[in-house]
N, C-alpha and C positions, 0 to 999 in steps of 0.2 A: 297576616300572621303576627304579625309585631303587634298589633291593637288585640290579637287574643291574649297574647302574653302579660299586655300591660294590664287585660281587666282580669285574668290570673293573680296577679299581682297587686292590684286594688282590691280583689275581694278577700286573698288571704290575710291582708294588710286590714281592712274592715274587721276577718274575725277575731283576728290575735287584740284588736281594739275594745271590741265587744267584749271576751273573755277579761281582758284588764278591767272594766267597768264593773262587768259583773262579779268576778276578785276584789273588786273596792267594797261591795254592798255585800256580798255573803263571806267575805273570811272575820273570824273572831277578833282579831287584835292590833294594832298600828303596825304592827312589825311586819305580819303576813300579809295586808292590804298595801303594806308600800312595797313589798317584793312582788305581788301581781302589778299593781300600777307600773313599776320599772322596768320587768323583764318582758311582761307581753306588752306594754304600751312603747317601749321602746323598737321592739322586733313589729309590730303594729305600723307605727310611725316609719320606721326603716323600708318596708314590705310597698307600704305607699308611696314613698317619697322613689325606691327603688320604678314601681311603674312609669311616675313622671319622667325617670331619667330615659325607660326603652322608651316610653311614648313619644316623647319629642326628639330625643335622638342629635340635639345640637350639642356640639364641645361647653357652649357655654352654661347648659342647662344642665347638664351631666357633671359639670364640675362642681357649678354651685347644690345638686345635691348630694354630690361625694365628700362635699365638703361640713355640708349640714349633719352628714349620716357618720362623721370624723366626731362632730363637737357634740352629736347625743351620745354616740359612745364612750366618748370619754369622760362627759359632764354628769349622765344622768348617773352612775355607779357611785359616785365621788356626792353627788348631792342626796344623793338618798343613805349611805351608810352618812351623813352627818345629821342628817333629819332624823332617822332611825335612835342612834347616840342622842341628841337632842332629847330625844320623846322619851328617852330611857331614864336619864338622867334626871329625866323633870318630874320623875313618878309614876307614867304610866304602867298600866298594871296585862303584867302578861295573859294569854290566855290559861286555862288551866288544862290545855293539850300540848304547852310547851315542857319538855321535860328536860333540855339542857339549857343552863343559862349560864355562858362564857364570858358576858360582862359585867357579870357579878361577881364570879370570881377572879377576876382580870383586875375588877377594881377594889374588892376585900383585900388581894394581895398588894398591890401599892398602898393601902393606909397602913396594914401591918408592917411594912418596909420604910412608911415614912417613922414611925413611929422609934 
């Protein structure tokens, strides 16, 4: 039962991977390909790393992936809104299906304020 569970869990963890892949190659703009790469590649990664921990089923393999499945949650959110800002900041050019843009007005209001 436990090895059903774990390839439940490596093959959901495969699609959510696939769908990030394929969200890199068909969405329009940096912005939209890095929220697929981060939200299903993370849940992707999580999904898998989650099977190794029923698979093996030892305290010490189950830690070190509760511990890896701690530092994607917290690192990949935090590194992707800085890449995002990055990309933004440097010029990339939005698609033309975005129709709010919050950091542009977020940043027009602080130069009118430094000013």
């Amino acid at each position: 039962m436990i090895e059903w569970l774990a390839a439940v869990l490596l093959l959901l963890g495969c699609l959510f991977c696939l769908l990030a892949a394929v969200g890199l190659v068909r969405l329009p703009d940096t912005l939209t390909r890095m929220h697929a790469a981060t939200k299903a590649g993370t849940l992707g990664a999580g999904l898998i790393l989650g099977a190794v921990a029923v698979l093996f089923g030892d305290i010490g393999t189950v830690l070190r992936t509760f511990l890896v499945l701690i530092f994607l949650f917290m690192t990949v959110p935090v590194g992707a809104h800085l890449i995002g800002r990055a990309a933004y900041c440097s010029g990339i050019r939005l698609s033309s299906r975005t129709w709010v843009d919050h950091l542009r007005e977020d940043l027009e209001g602080k130069d009118k304020s430094e000013r």
